[in-house]
N, C-alpha and C positions, 0 to 999 in steps of 0.2 A: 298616856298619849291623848291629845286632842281629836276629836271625832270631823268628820270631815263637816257638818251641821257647826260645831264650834267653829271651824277653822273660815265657814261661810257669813257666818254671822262678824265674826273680825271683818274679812274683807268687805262685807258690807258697809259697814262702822265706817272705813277709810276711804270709801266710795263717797258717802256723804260728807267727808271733812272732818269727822270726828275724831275720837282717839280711843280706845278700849275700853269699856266701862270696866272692864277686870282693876283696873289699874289703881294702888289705892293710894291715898293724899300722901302720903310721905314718896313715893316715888313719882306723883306728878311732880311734886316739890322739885326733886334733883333732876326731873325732868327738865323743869322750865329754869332751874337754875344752870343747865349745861349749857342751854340754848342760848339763853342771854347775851353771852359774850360769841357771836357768832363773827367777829372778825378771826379769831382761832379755830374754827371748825373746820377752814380747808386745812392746816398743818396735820391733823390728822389724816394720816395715807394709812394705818394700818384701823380698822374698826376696832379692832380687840381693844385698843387702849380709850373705846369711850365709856366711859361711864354716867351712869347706868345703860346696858344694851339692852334697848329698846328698839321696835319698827322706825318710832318717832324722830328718836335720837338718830339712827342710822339713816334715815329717810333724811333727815337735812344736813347733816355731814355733805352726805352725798348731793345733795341739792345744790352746796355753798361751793366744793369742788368743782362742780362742772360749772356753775357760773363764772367760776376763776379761768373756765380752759385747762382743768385739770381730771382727764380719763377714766386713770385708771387709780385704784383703791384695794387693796387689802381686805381679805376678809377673813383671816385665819390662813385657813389652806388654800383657801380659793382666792382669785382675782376675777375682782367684778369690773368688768369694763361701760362705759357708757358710750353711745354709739354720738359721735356729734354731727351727725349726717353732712359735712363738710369737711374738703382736704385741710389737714394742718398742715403748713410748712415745720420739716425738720424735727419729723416726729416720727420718723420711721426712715433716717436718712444712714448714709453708712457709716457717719464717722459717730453716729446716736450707738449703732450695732459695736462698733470696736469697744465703745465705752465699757456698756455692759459685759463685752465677752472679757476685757482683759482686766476688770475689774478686780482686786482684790477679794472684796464682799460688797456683790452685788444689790445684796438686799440693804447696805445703807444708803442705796440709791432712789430715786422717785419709784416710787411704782409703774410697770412699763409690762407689755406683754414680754420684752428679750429677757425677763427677770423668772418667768416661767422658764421659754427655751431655755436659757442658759441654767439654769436648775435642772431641771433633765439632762442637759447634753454634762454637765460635771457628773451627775452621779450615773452615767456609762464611764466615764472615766475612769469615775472611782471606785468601778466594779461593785456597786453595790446592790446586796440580792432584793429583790429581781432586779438583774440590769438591766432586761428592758423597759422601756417609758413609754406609754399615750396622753398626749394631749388631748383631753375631752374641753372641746370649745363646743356646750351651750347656751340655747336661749332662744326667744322668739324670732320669728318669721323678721325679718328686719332689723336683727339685734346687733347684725355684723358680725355676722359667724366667718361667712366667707372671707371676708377681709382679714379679721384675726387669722383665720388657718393660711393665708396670702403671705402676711407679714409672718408668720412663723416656718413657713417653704423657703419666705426669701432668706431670713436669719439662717438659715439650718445651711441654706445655699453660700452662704458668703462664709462660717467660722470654720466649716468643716472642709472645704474643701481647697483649704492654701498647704499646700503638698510642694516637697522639696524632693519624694522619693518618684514620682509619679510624675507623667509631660506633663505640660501645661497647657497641650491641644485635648490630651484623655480628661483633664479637671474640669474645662472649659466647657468640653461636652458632654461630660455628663450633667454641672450645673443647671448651664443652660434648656436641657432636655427635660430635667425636673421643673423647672421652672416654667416653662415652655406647657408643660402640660396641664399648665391649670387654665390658659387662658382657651385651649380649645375645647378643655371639657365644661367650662363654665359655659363657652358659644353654642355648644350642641345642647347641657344638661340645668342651665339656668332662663327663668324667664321673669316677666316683669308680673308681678299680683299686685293686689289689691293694700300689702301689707308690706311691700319688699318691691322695689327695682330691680333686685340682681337674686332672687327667692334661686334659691337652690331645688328644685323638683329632682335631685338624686340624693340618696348620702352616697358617703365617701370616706373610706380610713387610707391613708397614704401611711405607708411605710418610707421610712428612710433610712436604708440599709449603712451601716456604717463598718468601716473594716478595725483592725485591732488595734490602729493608732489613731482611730474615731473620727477617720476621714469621710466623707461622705462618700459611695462608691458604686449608687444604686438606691435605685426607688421600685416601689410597685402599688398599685390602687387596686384596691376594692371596692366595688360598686353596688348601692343596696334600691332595691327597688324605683326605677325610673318613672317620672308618672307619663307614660309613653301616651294617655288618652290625650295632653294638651294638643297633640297633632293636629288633634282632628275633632276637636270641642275645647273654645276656651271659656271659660266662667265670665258674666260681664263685665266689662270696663279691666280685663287681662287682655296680655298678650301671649302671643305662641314663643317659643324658643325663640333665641337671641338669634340664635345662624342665619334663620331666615330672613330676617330685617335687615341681616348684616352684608345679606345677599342682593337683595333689593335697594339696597342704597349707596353701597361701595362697586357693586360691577361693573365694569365697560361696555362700552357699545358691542366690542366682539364677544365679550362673553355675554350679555344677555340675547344677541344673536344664536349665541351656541347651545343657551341655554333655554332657546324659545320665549322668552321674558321682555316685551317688548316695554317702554314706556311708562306707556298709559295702562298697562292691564294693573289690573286688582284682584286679591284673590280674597275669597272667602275664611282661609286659615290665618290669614294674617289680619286680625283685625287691631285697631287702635295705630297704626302705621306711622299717623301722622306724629306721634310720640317719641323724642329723641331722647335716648337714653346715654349713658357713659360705653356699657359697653356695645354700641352700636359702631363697633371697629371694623370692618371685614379686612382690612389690610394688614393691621395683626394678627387675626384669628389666620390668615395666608400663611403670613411669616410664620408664626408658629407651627404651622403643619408641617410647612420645609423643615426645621430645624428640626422637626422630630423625625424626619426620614423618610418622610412621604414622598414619592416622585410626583413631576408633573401631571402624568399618563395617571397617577388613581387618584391624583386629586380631581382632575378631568372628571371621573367616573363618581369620585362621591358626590360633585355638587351637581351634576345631573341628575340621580338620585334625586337628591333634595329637588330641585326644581320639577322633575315627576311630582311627586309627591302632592306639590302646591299646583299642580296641573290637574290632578287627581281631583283637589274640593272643590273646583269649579264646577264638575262632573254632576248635576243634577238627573234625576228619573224626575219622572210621571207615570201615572197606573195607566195600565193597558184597560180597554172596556172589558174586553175580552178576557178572563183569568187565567185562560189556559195558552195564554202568550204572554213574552216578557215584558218590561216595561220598558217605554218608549224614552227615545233621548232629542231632544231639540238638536239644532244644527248647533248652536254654539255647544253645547254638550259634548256634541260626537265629534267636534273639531278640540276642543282641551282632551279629549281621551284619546284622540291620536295625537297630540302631542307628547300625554302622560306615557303612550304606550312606543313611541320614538326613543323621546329619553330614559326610560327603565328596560328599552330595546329587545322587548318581548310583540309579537303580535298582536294588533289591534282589535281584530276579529276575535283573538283568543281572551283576549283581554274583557273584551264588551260581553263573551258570552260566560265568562267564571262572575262577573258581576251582575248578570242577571237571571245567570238558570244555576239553581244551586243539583249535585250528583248527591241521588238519595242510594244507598244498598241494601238491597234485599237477596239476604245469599251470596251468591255468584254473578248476581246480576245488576246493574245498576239503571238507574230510572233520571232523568233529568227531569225537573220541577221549575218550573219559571218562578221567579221571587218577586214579593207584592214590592210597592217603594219603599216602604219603612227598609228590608230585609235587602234589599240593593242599597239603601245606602250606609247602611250596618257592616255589607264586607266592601263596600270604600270606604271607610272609615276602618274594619279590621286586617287589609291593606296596606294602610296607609301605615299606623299602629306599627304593624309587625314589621316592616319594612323599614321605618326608623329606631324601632326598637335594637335588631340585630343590625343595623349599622352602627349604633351605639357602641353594642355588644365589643363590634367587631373594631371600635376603635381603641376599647380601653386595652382590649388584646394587645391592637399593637404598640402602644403607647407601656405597656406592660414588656410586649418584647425590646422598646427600646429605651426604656430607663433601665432596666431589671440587672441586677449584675448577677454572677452565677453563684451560688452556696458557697462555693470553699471561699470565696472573697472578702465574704462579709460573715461577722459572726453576731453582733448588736443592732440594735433597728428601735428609731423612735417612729411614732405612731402619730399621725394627725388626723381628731375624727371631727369629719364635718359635717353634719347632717339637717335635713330640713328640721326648722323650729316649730313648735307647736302651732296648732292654726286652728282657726274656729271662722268659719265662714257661715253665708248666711244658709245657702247649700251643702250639706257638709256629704261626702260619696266612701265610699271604701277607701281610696288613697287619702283619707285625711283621716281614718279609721288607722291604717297601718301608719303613720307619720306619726300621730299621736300616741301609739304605743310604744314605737321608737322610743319617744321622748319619754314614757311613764319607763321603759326600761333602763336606758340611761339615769332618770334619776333616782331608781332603785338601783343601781349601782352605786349611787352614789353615798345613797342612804346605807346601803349594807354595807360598802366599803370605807366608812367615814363613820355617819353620825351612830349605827349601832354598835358597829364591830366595834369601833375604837373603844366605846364608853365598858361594852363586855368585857375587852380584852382589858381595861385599868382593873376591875371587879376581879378578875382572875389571877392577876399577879400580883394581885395586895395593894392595891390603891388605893387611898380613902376616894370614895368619889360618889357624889350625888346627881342621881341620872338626869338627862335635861329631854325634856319633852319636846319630841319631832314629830312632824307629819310621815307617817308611814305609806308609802300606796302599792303597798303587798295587794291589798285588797281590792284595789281595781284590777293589777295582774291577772289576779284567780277569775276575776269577772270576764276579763279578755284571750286569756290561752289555760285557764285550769282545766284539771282533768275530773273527773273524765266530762263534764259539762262548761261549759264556757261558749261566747259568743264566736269563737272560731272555729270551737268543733261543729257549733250547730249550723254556723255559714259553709262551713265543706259538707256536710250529711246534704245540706240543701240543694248544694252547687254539684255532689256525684248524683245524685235523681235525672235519670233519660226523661228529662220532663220539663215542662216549662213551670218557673219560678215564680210564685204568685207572693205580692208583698206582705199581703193582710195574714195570708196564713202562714207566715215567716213570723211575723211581727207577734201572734199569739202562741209560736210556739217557745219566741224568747219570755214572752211573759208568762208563761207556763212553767219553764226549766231554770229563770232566772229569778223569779219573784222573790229569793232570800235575799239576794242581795242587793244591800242598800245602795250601791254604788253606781244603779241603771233603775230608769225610771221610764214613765211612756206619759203622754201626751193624749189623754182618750176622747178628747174632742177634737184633735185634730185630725183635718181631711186625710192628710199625705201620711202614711205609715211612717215611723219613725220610733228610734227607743234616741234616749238620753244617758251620757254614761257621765260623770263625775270625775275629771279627772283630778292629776294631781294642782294641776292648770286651771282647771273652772272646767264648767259643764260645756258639754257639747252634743247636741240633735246629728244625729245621722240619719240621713235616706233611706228608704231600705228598700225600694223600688231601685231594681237593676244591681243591687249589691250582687246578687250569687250569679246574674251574668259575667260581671265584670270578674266575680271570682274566678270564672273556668275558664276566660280570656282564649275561649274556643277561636281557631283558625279553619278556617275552610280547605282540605286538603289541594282541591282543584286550583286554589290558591300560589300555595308553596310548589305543585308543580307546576303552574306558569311560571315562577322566581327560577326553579331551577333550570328553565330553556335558554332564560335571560341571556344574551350576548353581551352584556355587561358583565365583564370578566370579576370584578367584586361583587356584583348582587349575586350573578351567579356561587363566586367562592364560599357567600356566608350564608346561603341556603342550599350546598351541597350536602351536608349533615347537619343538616337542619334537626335542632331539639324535638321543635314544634313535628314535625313527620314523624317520629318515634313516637311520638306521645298521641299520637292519632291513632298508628295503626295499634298499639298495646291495646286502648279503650279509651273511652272518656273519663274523663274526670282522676286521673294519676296522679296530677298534682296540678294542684291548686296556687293563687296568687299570696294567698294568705300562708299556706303551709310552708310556699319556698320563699318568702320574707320572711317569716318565724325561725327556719333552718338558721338560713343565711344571719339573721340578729343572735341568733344562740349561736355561732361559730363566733361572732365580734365578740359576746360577751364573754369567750371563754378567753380570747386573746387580752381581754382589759383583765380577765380577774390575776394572769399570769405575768402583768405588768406595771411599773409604777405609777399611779395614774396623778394628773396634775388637772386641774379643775379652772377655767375660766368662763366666769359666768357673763354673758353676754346682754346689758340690758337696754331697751328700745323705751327713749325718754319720753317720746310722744308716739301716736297713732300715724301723723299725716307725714312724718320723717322731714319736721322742719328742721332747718338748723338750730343748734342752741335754744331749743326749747323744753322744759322740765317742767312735766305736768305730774303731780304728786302721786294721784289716783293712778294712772297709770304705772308708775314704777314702784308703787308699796304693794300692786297686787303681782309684779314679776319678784320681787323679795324674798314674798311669802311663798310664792309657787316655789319657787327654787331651794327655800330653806335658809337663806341666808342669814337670819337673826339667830336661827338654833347652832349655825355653822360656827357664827360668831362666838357663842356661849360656849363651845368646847374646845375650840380654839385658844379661848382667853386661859380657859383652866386646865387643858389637857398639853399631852405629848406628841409633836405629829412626827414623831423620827423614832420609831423604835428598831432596834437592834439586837439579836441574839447574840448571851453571853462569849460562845464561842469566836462570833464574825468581828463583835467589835474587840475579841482579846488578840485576834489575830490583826487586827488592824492597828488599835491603839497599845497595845504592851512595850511598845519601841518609847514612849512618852515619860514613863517610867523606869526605863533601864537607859536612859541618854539623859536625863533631867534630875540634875544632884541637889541634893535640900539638905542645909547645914553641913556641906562637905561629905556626906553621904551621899553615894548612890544606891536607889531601891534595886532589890534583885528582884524578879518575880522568877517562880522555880514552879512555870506552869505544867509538870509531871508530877510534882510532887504532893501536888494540893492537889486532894481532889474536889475544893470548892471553890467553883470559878467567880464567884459571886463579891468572893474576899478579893480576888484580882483586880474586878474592876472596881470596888470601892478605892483600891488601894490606888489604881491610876486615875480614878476623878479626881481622889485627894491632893496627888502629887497635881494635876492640871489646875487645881483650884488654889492652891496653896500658891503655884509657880506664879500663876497668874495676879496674885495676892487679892481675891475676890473676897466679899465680906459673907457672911455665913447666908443673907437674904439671897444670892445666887446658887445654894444648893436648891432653890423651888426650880431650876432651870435643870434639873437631870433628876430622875429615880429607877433606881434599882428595883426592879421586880424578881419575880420567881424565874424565872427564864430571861427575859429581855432586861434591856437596859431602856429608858423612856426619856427621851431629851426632845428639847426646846431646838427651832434652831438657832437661837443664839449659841448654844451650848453646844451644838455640832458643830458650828462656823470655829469655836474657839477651839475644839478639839482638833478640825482640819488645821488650822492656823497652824498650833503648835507642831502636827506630823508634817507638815510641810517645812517647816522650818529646820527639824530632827533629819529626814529626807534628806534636803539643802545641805545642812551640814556633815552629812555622812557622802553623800554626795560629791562634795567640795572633798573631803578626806582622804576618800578614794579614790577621788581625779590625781590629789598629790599624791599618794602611793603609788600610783599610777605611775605617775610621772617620774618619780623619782627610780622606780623599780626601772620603767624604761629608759632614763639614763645613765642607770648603772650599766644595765645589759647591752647600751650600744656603748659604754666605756669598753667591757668587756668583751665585746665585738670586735673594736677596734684593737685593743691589746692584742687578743688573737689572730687579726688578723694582720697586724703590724709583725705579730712570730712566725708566724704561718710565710707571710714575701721574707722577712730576713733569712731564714731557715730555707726556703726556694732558691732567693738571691744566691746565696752561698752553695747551695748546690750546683747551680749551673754554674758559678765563675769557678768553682773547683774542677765542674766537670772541661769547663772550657779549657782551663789553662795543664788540665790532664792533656786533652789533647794539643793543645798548643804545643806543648812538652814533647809530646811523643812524638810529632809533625815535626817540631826541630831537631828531632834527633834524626829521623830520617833524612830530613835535609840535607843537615852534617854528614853525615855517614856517605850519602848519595854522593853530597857535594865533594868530600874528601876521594873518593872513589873518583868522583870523575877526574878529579885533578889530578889523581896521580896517573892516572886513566892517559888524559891529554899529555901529560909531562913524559910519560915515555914513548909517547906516540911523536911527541917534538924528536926527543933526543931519540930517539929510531930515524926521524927524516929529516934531522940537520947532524947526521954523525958524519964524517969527511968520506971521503969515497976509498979509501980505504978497508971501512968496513964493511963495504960492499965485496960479495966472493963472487967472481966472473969464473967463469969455466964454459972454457971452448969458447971466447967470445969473437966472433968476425969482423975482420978492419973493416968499417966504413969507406965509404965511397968516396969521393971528394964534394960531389956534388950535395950530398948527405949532409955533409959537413958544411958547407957552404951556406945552406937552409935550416938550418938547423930544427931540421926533422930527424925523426927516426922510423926509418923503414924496418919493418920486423917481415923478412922474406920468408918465404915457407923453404923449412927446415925439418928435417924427419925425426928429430923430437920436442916433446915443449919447450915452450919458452916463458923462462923464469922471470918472474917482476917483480920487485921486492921495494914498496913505500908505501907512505899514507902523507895524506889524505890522496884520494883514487885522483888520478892527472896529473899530480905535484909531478916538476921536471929539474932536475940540479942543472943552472945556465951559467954554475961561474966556469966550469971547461970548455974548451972548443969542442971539443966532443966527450959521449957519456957514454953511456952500455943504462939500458933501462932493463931490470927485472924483475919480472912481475911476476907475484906469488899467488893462485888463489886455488882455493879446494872447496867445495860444495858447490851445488847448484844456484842458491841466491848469491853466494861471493860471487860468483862469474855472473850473473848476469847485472852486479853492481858494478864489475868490470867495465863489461861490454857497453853498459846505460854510461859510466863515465867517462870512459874513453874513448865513444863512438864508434867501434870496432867491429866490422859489417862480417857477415863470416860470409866464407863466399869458398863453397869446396873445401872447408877445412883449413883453407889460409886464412891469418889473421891480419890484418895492417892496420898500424898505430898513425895515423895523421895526427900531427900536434902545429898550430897555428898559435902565434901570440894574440889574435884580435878574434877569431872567431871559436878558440875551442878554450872553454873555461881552465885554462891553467892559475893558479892565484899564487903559486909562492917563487922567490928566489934566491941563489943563495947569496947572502950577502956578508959585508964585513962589515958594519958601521961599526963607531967609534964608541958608540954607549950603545947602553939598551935599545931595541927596535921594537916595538912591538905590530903583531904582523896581525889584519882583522879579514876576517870575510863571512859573505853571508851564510848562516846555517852554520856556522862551525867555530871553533873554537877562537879562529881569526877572524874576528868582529868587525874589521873596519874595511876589508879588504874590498874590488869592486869584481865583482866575476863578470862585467861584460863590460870591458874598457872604452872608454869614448874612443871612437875613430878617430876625433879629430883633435888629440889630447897629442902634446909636442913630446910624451916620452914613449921615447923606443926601447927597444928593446924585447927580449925572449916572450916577455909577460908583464903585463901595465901593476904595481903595485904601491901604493900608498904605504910608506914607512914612516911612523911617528919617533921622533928620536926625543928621549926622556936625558936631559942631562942629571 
C-alpha cells in the first residue's frame, strides 16, 4: 500500500500540471495514444473500459464528458457525478424517471443517478440478502450531495408509491410529507459557506420504509450532529441558517409586526443579507410545514422563537467599573431584550438577570456572582445555541411522528445518507474536527466494504487475483477515536477537568501521547496552538483554543429554568424534560459532544455494514461553483481522495454480485429444470448431491449454452468455495432468463387456472341445472298431489250437495198430497181472501213441514202450512225467517208477497224452470221484489224457461 508521504507527493505532481514520475515510457505511450482520439472519450460512460487506467486517462474522460453536458459516469461500483452548478432542463423530469424505472436493463442506459435508485429498489424486490439498501451520496462541501439525496427522495417518491390496493388521498400524503421534509430541514439545517450555497451543517440518513409489495409506506430521519454554534457566530463572508433570511425577506407587514421585526432593523446574526440565494423561499419553507401537520397556532410559536433569537444578538453588554455588579446594558440593548424576552414569553427581569449574574453552589447554598462581558455574552450566545438547537431537535421529532409508519406495515427500507462534505477552512474548530471524521469513516467503510474485503474474499474462495494497492486510512481512525489514546479520548479527559481549559497545555499533551503517529503533526512556530491531522482528504490545522469548551457544550442551569416558565407553549414543551437538566444535575462533564457524535456515527455504521450499500461519488469541478467549468487540479485531487482510480482497477477485474451457493440455488435452479438443451431437460436432484457447487455449474452451463455465449463470457461468472462471483452483465442475464421461466409458468398457471375454473363453473351449472329440475318436479308433484286431493273433495262436497239440494227440491215441490195434516182448522174467509196464514194459539204445537225456511205453496186458494223444527238453533232459524215475534207463548206467521222474503212458487210451466235466489241454491231469484214491478201475485219470481 502507498504511504500517505507517497500518495502527497502524487497529488503534488498534479497540482503543478504534471503526471507521475512513477509512470514508465511504455505506458505514457498508451497513455498518450488513448488521449489522442479524444472525439471518443465522452462515449465512454463506464471508466472500466478505458484503457490503460490511469489518474490521466480517467481525469480527461471525465473532462471531455462534462464539456459534452454529460454528468454522470461509471466507475465500477460507484457513480461519479459532476456537479454543473446550473439547472439542466429534463434531466431529472418525470417521464426521464418512468424510463429508467420500467426499463428492461437499466444499465444500457446513460448513466443517471435513477440507475443507482433503481438498482437498490429491484434488488428489495428481489429479495436479495441483505435486502436492505443505503445509498451512501459522498463528497466535498459543494459537490451536490444534497441535490443527489433530493433527486433520489423525489425518485423513491413517484416509483413506489402508484398503489391500486391503498387510497389515493393515504399515497398522496404520505409522498408528499416525505418529500415535504426535506425542504424544511434544509431551511432550518442548511446555510450558505464559503465552499457551498446550500452546505448542509447537519448529516442525515433518511429511511424509506417500504411495505411487502415495495410501496413506499413511510419515512424516518436521523440526524447527526447539527453545527448549532452558526447561530450565534458565523465565520467571514458565511451566512446563518437559511430560515432566517427566509424570514426577513418573505414576511408581511403583519407578521413582522407580530414578530417585532420592523423594516429597517438589522441584526447582528444575520450577516451577508444583502446575498440572494435559491433557497431564500419563505413561502415554501410555509407550505411545507402545513403539509407536514403543523397548525397555524405552533407555527405562530416557532417563528417567534426564531425571531427571539435574532432579538437576542442585538443584546450587547459592557463592563461594569465596579466587579461586584453586573454589566451594564445601553437602551437599545435593554429594548432588543425586552422584545427577545416578549417573544420567547419568559420575563424580562428574569431574563436580564440569568444573563448577567451566573448561581454558583456551594453545598446547600447558592451564591450569585455577576459575570464579566466576555461571560454575558457567552450564555447569549449559549441561549441562543440551545434554544435552536432543541427546536431542531424537536422538529425532526415531529416530522419523524408524521412520515413514520408503524412496524407491522413495513418490513424493507432504503436508506439515504446525506452528510456534510469534507471541509478545510482557514479556521478550522471542533465541528470541522467531527465532520471530517464523519467523512474519514464513511470512506473507510467504503474501503473495508469494497476495495479490501472484496479483493480478501476473491483470495479465499480460490481466485487467481493480484491485489491492487489503495489508500488505507485505518490509520488516521486510530489517530482520531483509538483506544485507549487518541485525540478524542484526550479532548474528553480535558473537557471532564472542573477547570478551565488552557490551549498550549492541551496542545503538548497531544504531542506527548501522540508523537507515534505519523498522521498528526504541529506547527511549533506558530502563535495559535494548533495540531495537524492528515487526512484521507489532505491536511487540515485545527484550533485548539476553545476546543474542550465547545466539547462540554455546558448550559447554564438558571438558563433551562427560565425555558421551562416559558408561556410559549412549545419552548415550554421541549424543555420540560429537558436532556441538558439531567446532565447537570448527575455532574459535569457525562457526556461530551465528541462522545455522542462518536455513539451516534457507530450506530449509522452498524446500519450500513447490515445493508447493501451503493456508492455515488460526488465531485465539485471547480472552487468558486462556476458553471461548466473543470479545473483539473482541483478534480484529480477529489479522485484520489476518494479512491476512484483503485475503485476502477477492481471493478474492471473483479465480481461486484456475489452470491451464496445455497441463495442463488434457490433462486436460479428453476433455469435449469424449464430450459431443455437437445431435447433434454436437466434434472437437478438438489437432496441428493451433496455438492452444491456441481448445481450451479450445471445451471450457468445450461444459461450459457441457452444463451449461446462464446466461452470469453465464462470471465463474466466464477465459482468459488462457497459463493458464486458474477459480473453484472451476468446477473442481468440470469434475471432475464428467471423472469422469462416466471412469465411462462406464470402464463401456465393463469391457463390451468382458467381452464380448471371453467370446468368447475360447467360443473356448477350442471348441478345446479339438477339440483332446479329435481326442485321443479318436486313441487309440481307436490302441487298437483294437492290439486288431486282438493278435487276430490270438491267432488265428493259437490256430489253431496247436490244430492243434498235435489232432495231438499223434491221434499218442497212434492204435491200437497204428501203433506200429512192432522186436526187441521178451516180458515177464515178473510184468511183466505189475503192470502195469509194466521197460526192462532192452540194448546199444542204446530207442525211446519218445508224448505227453504218462508217457502209458501200459492198454486191453492188455501194451504195448511207445517212447520217442523227441533233444537234450539232450528228454531231460532225459524223465528230469524219467518219473523215470528213470540208474544206469551203465541206464535203468528205474517207472510206478505212484497215485504217478507218469500222466493218460490208453485208452478207448472211447460219446459224446464229454473228457479234462482240469493244465498241458495235458486240463483237467479230477487228476495226483495221491486215495488213498482207490474207482476202480482203471492211472491215476485223470475222464471227462466230453457226449451
Amino acid at each position: 500500500m502507498s504511504s500517505v508521504d507517497d500518495r502527497r507527493d502524487v497529488r503534488e505532481g498534479y497540482r503543478n500540471g504534471g503526471a507521475t514520475r512513477s509512470l514508465n515510457d511504455s505506458l505514457e505511450g498508451e497513455i498518450q495514444a488513448f488521449l489522442i482520439d479524444e472525439d471518443q472519450l465522452y462515449t465512454y460512460d463506464d471508466l472500466t473500459k478505458v484503457n490503460p487506467v490511469t489518474p490521466a486517462t480517467v481525469l480527461k474522460c471525465l473532462q471531455v464528458r462534462y464539456s459534452m453536458k454529460v454528468f454522470y459516469t461509471h466507475a465500477g461500483c460507484t457513480l461519479v457525478a459532476l456537479n454543473p452548478f446550473q439547472p439542466i432542463p429534463d434531466l431529472y423530469s418525470l417521464d426521464v424517471m418512468k424510463e429508467y424505472h420500467y426499463a428492461h436493463q437499466p444499465q444500457e442506459f446513460k448513466p443517471h443517478i435513477f440507475i443507482v435508485a433503481e438498482e437498490a429498489y429491484r434488488n428489495v424486490r428481489g429479495q436479495l440478502e441483505p435486502v436492505n439498501q443505503s445509498l451512501v451520496v459522498s463528497g466535498e462541501s459543494g459537490a451536490g450531495k444534497t441535490w443527489t439525496s433530493r433527486c433520489l427522495m423525489k425518485y423513491y417518491a413517484t416509483v413506489a408509491s402508484v398503489s391500486v390496493v391503498k387510497s389515493q388521498d393515504t399515497v398522496e400524503r404520505i409522498e408528499r410529507r416525505v418529500l415535504d421534509s426535506n425542504p424544511v430541514m434544509e431551511a432550518f439545517g442548511n446555510a450558505c459557506t464559503l465552499r457551498n450555497n446550500n452546505s448542509s451543517r447537519f448529516g442525515k440518513y433518511i429511511q424509506l420504509q417500504l411495505d411487502r409489495c415495495q410501496l413506499l409506506v413511510g419515512a424516518s430521519v436521523q440526524t447527526y450532529l447539527l453545527e448549532k454554534t452558526r447561530v450565534a457566530c458565523q465565520p467571514a463572508n458565511e451566512r446563518n441558517f437559511h430560515i432566517f433570511y427566509q424570514m426577513m425577506k418573505g414576511a408581511t407587514d403583519e407578521q413582522r409586526k407580530e414578530w417585532k421585526m420592523s423594516h429597517d432593523q438589522s441584526f447582528v446574526w444575520l450577516p451577508n443579507s444583502e446575498k440572494t440565494i435559491e433557497e431564500d423561499c419563505f413561502h415554501e419553507t410555509v407550505e411545507a410545514i402545513v403539509h407536514l401537520g403543523i397548525n397555524a397556532e405552533r407555527q405562530g410559536e416557532i417563528f417567534r422563537i426564531l425571531a427571539g433569537i435574532l432579538q437576542l444578538g442585538n443584546v450587547s453588554f459592557s463592563s461594569s467599573a465596579d466587579e461586584s455588579q453586573p454589566c451594564h446594558l445601553d437602551a437599545k440593548s435593554k429594548d432588543f431584550l425586552q422584545r427577545a424576552a416578549e417573544l420567547l414569553c419568559v420575563p424580562a427581569e428574569e431574563l436580564q438577570t440569568c444573563l448577567r449574574v451566573r448561581t454558583l453552589k456551594a453545598g446547600k447554598q447558592s451564591v450569585l456572582k455577576p459575570c464579566s462581558q466576555a461571560e454575558c455574552s457567552v450564555r447569549r450566545d449559549c441561549l441562543a445555541k440551545v434554544i435552536y438547537a432543541q427546536l431542531f431537535e424537536w422538529l425532526v421529532t415531529f416530522i419523524n411522528n408524521s412520515i413514520c409508519a408503524d412496524k407491522s406495515t413495513w418490513c424493507n427500507f432504503i436508506g439515504v445518507l446525506d452528510v456534510y462534505g469534507f471541509e478545510c477552512f482557514q479556521t478550522n474548530n471542533l465541528e470541522q474536527l467531527c465532520i471530517n471524521y464523519a467523512n474519514e469513516k464513511l470512506q473507510q467503510h467504503f474501503v473495508a466494504h469494497y476495495l479490501r474485503a472484496q479483493q480478501e474474499e476473491y483470495v479465499s474462495e480460490g481466485l487467481q487475483w493480484s491485489f491492487v494497492k489503495y489508500q488505507d486510512n485505518q490509520s488516521c481512525l486510530d489517530l482520531l477515536e483509538g483506544s485507549p489514546i487518541s485525540v478524542f479520548s484526550l479532548l474528553n479527559e480535558e473537557s471532564r477537568l472542573n477547570r478551565a481549559s488552557d490551549a498550549k497545555t492541551f496542545r503538548v499533551r497531544l504531542e506527548k501521547e501522540l508523537c507515534d503517529n505519523a498522521n498528526i503533526s504541529w506547527d511549533k512556530f506558530s502563535k495559535v496552538p494548533h495540531f495537524t491531522v492528515a487526512h484521507y482528504a489532505g491536511k487540515v490545522g485545527y484550533q485548539i483554543e476553545g476546543m474542550a469548551e465547545k466539547n462540554k457544550d455546558p448550559v447554564p442551569p438558571e438558563l433551562i429554568s427560565l425555558l421551562q416558565k416559558s408561556n410559549n407553549q412549545l419552548l415550554h414543551q421541549i424543555f420540560k424534560d429537558n436532556e441538558t437538566e439531567s446532565q447537570i444535575k448527575k455532574g459535569p462533564g457525562k457526556t461530551t459532544v465528541v462522545s455522542k457524535f462518536k455513539n451516534s456515527l457507530e450506530t449509522l455504521m452498524k446500519i450500513l455494514h447490515f445493508t447493501t450499500p451503493h456508492y455515488t461519488r460526488c465531485i465539485k469541478p471547480n472552487p468558486e461553483c462556476k458553471p461548466l467549468t473543470f479545473k483539473k487540479e482541483e478534480v484529480i485531487i477529489q479522485l484520489e481522495a476518494c479512491g476512484i482510480v483503485e475503485t476502477i482497477h477492481i471493478s474492471a477485474a473483479g465480481f461486484p454480485i456475489r452470491i451464496p451457493f445455497q441463495s442463488f440455488l434457490q433462486r436460479y435452479a428453476l433455469i435449469a429444470k424449464h430450459i431443455k438443451l437437445g431435447g433434454h431437460s436437466v434434472v437437478l436432484d438438489l437432496e441428493a448431491d451433496t455438492c452444491p457447487q456441481r448445481h450451479v455449474e450445471k445451471i450457468l452451463s445450461v444459461a450459457l449454452k441457452h444463451r449461446c455465449l462464446s466461452e470469453e463470457h465464462s470471465t463474466l461468472v466464477h465459482c468459488g468455495r462457497t459463493k458464486v462471483f458474477l459480473t453484472q452483465v451476468m446477473l442481468d442475464l440470469l434475471e432475464d432468463q428467471r423472469k422469462k421461466i416466471l412469465s411462462h409458468c406464470a402464463f401456465t398457471i393463469q391457463c390451468c387456472w382458467l381452464r380448471y375454473q371453467r370446468g368447475r363453473r360447467h360443473t356448477h351449472r350442471q348441478s345446479a341445472t339438477l339440483i332446479q329440475a329435481a326442485v321443479r318436479s318436486w313441487l309440481v308433484r307436490n302441487r298437483v298431489r294437492r290439486w288431486n286431493r282438493a278435487a276430490g273433495v270438491i267432488q265428493s262436497t259437490w256430489r253431496k250437495w247436490r244430492l243434498l239440494l235435489k232432495s231438499l227440491a223434491e221434499a218442497e215441490l212434492d204435491d200437497a198430497k204428501d203433506l200429512v195434516e192432522e186436526d187441521t182448522p178451516a180458515l177464515t174467509p178473510v184468511i183466505r181472501e189475503r192470502g195469509s196464514v194466521q197460526l192462532s194459539t192452540i194448546p199444542e204445537p204446530v207442525t211446519v213441514q218445508g224448505w227453504p225456511m218462508g217457502l209458501a205453496l200459492t198454486s191453492a186458494p188455501s194451504m195448511t202450512v207445517s212447520l217442523t223444527a227441533t233444537g234450539f238453533q232450528k228454531m231460532m232459524s225459524v223465528i230469524a225467517s219467518l219473523n215470528l215475534p213470540s208474544r206469551r207463548g203465541e206464535y203468528q206467521v205474517k207472510t206478505n208477497q212484497y215485504t217478507e222474503e218469500l222466493a218460490s212458487i208453485r208452478a207448472q210451466p211447460k219446459g224446464s224452470v229454473k228457479l234462482h235466489c240469493q244465498r241458495s241454491p235458486l240463483l237467479y231469484a230477487d228476495r226483495q221484489p221491486d215495488l213498482k214491478s207490474d207482476v202480482t201475485g203471492f211472491n215476485e219470481i223470475l222464471l227462466e224457461k230453457t226449451l
